[in-house]
GUKOLLUM-182122 format. One record per residue (C-alpha): residue number from 0; residue in three letters; chain; x, y negated, z. Coordinates in nm, 3 decimals. Layout:
(node NUM; 'ALA'; 'A'; (X; Y; Z));
...
END
This chain:
(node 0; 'UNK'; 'A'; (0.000; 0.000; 0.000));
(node 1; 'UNK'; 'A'; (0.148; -0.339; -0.074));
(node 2; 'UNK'; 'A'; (0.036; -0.702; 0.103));
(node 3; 'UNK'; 'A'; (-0.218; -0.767; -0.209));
(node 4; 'UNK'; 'A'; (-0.402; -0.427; -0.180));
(node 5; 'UNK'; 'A'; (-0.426; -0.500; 0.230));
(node 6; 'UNK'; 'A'; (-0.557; -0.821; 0.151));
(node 7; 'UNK'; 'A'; (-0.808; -0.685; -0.099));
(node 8; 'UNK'; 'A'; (-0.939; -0.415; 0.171));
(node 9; 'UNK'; 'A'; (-0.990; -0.650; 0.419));
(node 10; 'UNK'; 'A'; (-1.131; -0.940; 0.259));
(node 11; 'UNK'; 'A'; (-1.417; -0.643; 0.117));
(node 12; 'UNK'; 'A'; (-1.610; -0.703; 0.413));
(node 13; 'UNK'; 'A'; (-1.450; -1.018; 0.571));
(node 14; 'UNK'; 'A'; (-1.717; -1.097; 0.821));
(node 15; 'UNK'; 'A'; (-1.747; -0.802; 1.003));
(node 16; 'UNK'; 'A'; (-1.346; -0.773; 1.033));
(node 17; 'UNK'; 'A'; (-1.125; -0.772; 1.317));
(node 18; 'UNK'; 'A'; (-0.791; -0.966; 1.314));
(node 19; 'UNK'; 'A'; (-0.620; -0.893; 1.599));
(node 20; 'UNK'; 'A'; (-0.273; -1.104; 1.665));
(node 21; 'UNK'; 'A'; (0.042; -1.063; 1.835));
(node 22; 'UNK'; 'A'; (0.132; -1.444; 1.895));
(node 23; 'UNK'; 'A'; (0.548; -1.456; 1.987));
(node 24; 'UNK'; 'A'; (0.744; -1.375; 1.676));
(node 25; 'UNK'; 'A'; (0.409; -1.330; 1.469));
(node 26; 'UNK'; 'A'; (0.252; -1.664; 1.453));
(node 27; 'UNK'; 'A'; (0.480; -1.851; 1.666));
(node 28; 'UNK'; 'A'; (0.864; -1.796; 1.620));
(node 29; 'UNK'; 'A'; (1.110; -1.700; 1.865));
(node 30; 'UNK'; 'A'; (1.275; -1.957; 2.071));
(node 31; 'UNK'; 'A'; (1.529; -1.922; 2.343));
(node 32; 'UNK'; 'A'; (1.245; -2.063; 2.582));
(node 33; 'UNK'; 'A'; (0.892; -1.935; 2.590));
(node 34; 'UNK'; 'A'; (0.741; -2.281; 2.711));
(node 35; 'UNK'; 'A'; (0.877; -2.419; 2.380));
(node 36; 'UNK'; 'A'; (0.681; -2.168; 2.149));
(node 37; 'UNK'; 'A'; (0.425; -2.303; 1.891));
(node 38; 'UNK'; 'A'; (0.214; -2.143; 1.599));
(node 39; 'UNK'; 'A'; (0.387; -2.247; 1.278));
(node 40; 'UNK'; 'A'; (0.198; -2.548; 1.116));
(node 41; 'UNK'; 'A'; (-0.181; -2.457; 0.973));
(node 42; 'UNK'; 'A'; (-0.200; -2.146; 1.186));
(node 43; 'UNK'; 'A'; (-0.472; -2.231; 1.400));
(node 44; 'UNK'; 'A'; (-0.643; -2.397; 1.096));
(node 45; 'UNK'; 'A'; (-0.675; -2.068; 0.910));
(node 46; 'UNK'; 'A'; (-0.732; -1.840; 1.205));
(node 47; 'UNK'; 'A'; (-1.070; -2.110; 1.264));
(node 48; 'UNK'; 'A'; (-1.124; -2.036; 0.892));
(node 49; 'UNK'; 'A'; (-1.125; -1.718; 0.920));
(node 50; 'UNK'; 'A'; (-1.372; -1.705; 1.260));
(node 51; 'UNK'; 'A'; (-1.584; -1.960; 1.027));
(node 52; 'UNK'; 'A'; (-1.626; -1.667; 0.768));
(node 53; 'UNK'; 'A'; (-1.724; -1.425; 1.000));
(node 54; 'UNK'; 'A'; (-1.457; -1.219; 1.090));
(node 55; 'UNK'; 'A'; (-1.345; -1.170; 1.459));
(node 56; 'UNK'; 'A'; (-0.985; -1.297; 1.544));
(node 57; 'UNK'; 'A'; (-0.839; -1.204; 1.841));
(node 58; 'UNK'; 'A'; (-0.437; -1.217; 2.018));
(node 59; 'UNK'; 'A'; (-0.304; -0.895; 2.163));
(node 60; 'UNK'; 'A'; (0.016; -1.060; 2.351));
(node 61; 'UNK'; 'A'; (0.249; -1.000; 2.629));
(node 62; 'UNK'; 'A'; (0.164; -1.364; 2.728));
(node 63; 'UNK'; 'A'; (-0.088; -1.391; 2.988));
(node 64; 'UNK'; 'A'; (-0.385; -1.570; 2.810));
(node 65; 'UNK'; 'A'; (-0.419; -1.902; 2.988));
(node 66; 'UNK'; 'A'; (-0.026; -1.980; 2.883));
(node 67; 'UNK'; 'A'; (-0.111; -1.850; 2.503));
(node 68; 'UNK'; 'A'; (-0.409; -2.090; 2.473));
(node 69; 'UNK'; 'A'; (-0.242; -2.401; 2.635));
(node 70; 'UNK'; 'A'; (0.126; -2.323; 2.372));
(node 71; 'UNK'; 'A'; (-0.099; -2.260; 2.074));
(node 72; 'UNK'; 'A'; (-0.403; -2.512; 2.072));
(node 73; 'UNK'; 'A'; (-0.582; -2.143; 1.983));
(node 74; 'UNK'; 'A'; (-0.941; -2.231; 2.208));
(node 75; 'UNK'; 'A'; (-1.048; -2.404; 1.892));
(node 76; 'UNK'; 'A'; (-1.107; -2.077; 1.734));
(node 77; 'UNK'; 'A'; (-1.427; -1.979; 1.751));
(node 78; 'UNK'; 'A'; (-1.532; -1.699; 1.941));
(node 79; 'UNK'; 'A'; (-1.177; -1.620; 2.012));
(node 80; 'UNK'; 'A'; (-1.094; -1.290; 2.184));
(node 81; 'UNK'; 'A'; (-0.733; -1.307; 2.413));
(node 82; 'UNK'; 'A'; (-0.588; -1.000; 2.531));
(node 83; 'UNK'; 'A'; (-0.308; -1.126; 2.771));
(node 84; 'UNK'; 'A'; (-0.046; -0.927; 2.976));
(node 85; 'UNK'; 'A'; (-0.072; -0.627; 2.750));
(node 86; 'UNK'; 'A'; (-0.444; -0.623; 2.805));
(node 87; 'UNK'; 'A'; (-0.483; -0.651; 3.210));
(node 88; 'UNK'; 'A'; (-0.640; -1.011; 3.123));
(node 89; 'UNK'; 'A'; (-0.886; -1.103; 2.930));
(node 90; 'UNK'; 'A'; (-1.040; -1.453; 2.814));
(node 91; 'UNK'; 'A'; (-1.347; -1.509; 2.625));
(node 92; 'UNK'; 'A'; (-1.623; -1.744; 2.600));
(node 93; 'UNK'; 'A'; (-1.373; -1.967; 2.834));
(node 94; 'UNK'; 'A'; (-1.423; -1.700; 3.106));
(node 95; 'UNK'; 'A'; (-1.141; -1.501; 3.226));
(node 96; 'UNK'; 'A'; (-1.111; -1.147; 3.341));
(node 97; 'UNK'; 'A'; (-0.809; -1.059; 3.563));
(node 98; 'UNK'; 'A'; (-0.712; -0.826; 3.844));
(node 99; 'UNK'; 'A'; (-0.603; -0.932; 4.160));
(node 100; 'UNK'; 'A'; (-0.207; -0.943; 4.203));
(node 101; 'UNK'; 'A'; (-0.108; -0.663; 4.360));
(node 102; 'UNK'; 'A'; (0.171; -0.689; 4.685));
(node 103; 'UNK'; 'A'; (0.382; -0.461; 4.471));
(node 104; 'UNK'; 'A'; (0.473; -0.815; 4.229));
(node 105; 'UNK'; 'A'; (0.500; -1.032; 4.554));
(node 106; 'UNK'; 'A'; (0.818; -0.744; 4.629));
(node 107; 'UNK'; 'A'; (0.904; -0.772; 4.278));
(node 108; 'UNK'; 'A'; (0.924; -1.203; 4.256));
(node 109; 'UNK'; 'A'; (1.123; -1.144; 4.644));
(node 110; 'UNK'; 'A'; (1.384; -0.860; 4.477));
(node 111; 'UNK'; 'A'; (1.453; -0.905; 4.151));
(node 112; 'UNK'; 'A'; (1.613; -1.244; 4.166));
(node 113; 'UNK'; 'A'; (1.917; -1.140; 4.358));
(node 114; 'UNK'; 'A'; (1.985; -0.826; 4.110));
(node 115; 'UNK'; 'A'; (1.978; -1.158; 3.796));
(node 116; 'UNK'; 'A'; (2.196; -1.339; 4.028));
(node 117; 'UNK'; 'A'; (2.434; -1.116; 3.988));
(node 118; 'UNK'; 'A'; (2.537; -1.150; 3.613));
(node 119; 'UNK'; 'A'; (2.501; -1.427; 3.347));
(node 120; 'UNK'; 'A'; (2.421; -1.743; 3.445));
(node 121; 'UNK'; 'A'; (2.221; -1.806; 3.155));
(node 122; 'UNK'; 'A'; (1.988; -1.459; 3.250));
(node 123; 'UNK'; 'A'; (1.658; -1.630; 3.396));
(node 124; 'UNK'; 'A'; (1.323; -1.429; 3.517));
(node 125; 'UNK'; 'A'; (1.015; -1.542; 3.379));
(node 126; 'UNK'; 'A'; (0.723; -1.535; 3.638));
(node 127; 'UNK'; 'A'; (0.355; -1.397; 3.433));
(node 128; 'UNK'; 'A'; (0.216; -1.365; 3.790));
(node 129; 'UNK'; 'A'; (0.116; -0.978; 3.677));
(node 130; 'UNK'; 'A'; (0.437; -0.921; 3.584));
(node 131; 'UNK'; 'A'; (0.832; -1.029; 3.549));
(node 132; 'UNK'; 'A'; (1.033; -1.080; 3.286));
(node 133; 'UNK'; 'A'; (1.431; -1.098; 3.283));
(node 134; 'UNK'; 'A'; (1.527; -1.330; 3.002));
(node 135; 'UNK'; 'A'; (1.868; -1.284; 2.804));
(node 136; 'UNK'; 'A'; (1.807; -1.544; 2.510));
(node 137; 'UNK'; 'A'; (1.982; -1.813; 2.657));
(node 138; 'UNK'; 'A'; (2.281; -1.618; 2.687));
(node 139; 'UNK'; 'A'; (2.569; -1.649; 2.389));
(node 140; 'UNK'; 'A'; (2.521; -1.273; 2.402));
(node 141; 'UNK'; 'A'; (2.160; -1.155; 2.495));
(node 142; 'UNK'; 'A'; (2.156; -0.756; 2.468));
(node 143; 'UNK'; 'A'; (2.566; -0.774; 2.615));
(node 144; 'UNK'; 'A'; (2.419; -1.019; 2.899));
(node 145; 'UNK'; 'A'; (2.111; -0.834; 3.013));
(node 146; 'UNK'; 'A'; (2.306; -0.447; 3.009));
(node 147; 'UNK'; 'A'; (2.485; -0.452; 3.309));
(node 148; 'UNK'; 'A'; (2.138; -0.538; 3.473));
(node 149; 'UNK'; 'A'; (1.963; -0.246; 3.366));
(node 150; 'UNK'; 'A'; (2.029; -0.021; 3.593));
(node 151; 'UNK'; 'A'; (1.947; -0.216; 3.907));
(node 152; 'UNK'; 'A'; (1.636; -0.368; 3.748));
(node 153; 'UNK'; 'A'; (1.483; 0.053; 3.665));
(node 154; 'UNK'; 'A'; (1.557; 0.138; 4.019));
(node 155; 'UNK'; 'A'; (1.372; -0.160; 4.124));
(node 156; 'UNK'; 'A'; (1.109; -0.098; 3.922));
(node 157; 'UNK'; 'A'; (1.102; 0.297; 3.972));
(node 158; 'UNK'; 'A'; (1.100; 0.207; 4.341));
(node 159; 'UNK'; 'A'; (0.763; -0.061; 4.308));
(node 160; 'UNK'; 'A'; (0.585; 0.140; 4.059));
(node 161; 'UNK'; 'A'; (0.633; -0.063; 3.788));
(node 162; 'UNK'; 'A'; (0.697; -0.006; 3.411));
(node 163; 'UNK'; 'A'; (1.032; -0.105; 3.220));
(node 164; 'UNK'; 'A'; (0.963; -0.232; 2.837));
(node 165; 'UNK'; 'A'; (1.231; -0.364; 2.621));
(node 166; 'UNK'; 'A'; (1.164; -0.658; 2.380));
(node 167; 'UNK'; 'A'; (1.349; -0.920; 2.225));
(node 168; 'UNK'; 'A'; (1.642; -0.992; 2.438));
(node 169; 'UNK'; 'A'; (1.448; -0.925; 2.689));
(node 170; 'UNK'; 'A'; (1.357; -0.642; 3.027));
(node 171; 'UNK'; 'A'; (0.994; -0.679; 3.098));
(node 172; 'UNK'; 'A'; (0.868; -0.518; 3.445));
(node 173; 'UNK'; 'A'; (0.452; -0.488; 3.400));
(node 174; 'UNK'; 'A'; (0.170; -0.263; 3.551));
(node 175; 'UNK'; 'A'; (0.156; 0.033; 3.446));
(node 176; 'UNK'; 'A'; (-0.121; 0.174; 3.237));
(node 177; 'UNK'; 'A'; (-0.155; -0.131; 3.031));
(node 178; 'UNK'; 'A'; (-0.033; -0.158; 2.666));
(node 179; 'UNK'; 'A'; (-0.162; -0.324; 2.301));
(node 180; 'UNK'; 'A'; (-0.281; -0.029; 2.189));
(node 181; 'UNK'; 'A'; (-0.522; 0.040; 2.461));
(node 182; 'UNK'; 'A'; (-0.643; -0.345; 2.402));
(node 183; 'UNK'; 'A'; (-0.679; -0.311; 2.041));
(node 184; 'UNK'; 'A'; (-0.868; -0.017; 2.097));
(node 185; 'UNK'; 'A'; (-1.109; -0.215; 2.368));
(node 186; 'UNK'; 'A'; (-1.172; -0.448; 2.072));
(node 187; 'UNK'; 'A'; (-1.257; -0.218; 1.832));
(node 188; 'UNK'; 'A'; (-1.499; -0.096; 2.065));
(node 189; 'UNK'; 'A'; (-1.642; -0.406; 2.133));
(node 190; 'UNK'; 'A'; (-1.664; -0.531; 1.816));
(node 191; 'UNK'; 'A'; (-1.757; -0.246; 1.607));
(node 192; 'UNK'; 'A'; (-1.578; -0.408; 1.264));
(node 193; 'UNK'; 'A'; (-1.610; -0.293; 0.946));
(node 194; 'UNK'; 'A'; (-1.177; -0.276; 0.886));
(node 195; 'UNK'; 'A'; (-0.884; -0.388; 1.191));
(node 196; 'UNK'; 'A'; (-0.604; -0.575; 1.077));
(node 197; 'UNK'; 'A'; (-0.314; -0.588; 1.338));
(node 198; 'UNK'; 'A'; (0.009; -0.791; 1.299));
(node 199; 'UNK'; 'A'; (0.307; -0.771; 1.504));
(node 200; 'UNK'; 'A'; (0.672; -0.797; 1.516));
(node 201; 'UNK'; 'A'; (0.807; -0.683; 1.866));
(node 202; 'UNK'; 'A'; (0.874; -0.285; 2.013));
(node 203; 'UNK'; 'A'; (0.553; -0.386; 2.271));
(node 204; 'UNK'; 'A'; (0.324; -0.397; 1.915));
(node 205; 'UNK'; 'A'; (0.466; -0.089; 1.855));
(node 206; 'UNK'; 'A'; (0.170; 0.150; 2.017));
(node 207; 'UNK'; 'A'; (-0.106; -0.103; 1.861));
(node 208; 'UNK'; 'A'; (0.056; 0.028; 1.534));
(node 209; 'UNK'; 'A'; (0.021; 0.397; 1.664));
(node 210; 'UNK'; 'A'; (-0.302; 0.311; 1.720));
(node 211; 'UNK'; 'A'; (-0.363; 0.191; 1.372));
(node 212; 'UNK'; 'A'; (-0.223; 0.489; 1.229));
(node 213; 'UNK'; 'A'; (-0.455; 0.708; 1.443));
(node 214; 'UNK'; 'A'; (-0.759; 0.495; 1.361));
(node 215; 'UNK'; 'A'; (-0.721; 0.510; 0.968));
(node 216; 'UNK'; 'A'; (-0.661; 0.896; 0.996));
(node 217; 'UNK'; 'A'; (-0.964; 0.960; 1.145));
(node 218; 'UNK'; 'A'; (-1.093; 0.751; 0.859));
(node 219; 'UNK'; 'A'; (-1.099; 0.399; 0.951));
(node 220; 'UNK'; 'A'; (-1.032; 0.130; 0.734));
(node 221; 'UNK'; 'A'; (-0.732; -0.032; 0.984));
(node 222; 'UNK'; 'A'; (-0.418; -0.217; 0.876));
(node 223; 'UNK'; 'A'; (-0.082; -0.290; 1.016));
(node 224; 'UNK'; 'A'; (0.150; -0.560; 0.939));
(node 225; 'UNK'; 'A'; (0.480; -0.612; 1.075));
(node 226; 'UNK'; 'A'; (0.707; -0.909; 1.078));
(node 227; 'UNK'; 'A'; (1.066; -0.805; 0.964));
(node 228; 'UNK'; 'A'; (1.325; -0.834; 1.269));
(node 229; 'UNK'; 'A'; (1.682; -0.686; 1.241));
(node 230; 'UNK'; 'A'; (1.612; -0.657; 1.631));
(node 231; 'UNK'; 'A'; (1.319; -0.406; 1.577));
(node 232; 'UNK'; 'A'; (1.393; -0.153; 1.293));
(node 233; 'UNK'; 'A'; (1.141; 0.034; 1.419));
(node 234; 'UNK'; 'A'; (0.825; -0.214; 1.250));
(node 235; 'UNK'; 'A'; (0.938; -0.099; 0.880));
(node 236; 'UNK'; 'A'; (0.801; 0.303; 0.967));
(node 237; 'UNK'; 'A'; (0.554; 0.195; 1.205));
(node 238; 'UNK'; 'A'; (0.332; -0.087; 0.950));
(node 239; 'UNK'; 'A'; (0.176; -0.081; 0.619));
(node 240; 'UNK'; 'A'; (0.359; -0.411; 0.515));
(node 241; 'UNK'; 'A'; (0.634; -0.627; 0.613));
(node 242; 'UNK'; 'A'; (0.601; -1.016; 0.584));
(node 243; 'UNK'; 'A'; (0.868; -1.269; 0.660));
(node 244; 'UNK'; 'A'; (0.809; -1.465; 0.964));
(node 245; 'UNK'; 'A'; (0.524; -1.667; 1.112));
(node 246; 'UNK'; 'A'; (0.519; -1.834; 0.808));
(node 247; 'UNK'; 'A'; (0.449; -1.454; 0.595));
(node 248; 'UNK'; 'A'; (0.210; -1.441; 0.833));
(node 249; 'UNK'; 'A'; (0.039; -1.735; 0.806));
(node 250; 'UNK'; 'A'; (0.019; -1.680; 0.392));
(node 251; 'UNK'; 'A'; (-0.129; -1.379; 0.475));
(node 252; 'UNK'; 'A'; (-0.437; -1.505; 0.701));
(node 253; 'UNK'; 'A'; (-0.488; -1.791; 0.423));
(node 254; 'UNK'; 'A'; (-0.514; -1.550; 0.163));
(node 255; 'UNK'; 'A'; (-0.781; -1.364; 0.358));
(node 256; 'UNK'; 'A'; (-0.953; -1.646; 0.364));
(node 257; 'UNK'; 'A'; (-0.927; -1.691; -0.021));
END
């Protein structure tokens, strides 16, 4: 299958659709530092059009929602759907559905600073409130910056109960149970579309491609496209087309919209 075919497919039955999102490194680069992160120009313009022609659009990210929607200007989307935090959190309708924070992250936010404090300077933890991330982008040398933290930060994490996910010069520590393919799948069942598109670009989109894969052999009509990354390999077996950057992605969503 190639982008035009995918396009085709979807654009069949447009209003009962579901576009489902990754927003970091899919419609907002990477930057060194997350509070800097914006949707490349005319992304939240087309993602509106999209909504306005009846399909469902909806971010699957890592982010917790609140942070997403104040970054991306994305509320002006109607009926947007916003998985955050892999899924724990949910926003729609301006509502938002969380869980309590468990003791286990108060532990975590007490601990985990004085493993980082140990190695790079430039390594910095990133506070979601449901879960912690240990930051290695500032560093000259992320992946060389964040190893010799490993260790410490999987006993730590064996020893709370939480989960260890690798990203993008990044260790995240999250909640177990929670990941983007269970939340694409909680769409799908709430929405009921005709054909799921997913885009991502990171190894945490990885199951939501799984999931696509699983969907369309039990004869769904359900999409993936991945956002090429030297730092994920993994995207070009796991999608049904690559794109170049936010802005691929972007051409993409206004070609949908035709």
């Amino acid at each position: 299958m190639d982008l035009s075919e995918l396009t085709a497919a979807v654009r069949a039955d447009l209003s009962h659709a579901l576009v489902a999102l990754d927003f970091d490194g899919t419609l907002a680069p990477i930057v060194p530092d997350p509070a800097d992160s914006r949707p490349v120009d005319g992304t939240v313009g087309a993602l509106s059009a999209l909504a306005g022609r009846g399909a469902q659009v909806a971010i699957i990210t890592g982010r917790d929602a609140h942070t997403v929607l104040e970054l991306s200007g994305l509320a002006v989307v109607p009926g947007l759907i916003v998985e955050g935090l892999y899924g724990a959190e949910s926003w729609r309708d301006g509502e938002l559905t969380s869980p309590p924070t468990p003791e286990a992250i108060e532990q975590l936010r007490q601990r985990l600073p004085g493993i980082v404090a140990t190695g790079d300077k430039n390594v910095w933890i990133e506070d979601k409130r449901l879960s912690l991330v240990v930051h290695g982008r500032l560093a000259r040398d992320p992946d060389a910056a964040l190893a010799p933290l490993r260790a410490p930060v999987l006993a730590l994490a064996a020893e709370l109960g939480f989960e260890v996910h690798d990203g993008r010069g990044v260790i995240e520590l999250r909640l177990p149970g929670f990941d983007k393919a269970g939340a694409l799948r909680r769409l799908v069942d709430l929405v009921r579309p005709s054909s799921v598109l997913f885009a991502g670009d990171d190894v945490g989109d990885l199951p939501a491609f799984a999931a696509v894969r699983s969907m369309r052999s039990s004869g769904a009509a359900a999409y993936g496209v991945g956002v090429r990354s030297s730092e994920v390999p993994e995207l070009a077996d796991s999608a049904d087309v690559l794109v170049d950057g936010p802005g691929g992605v972007l051409e993409l969503l206004t070609a949908l919209v035709g």
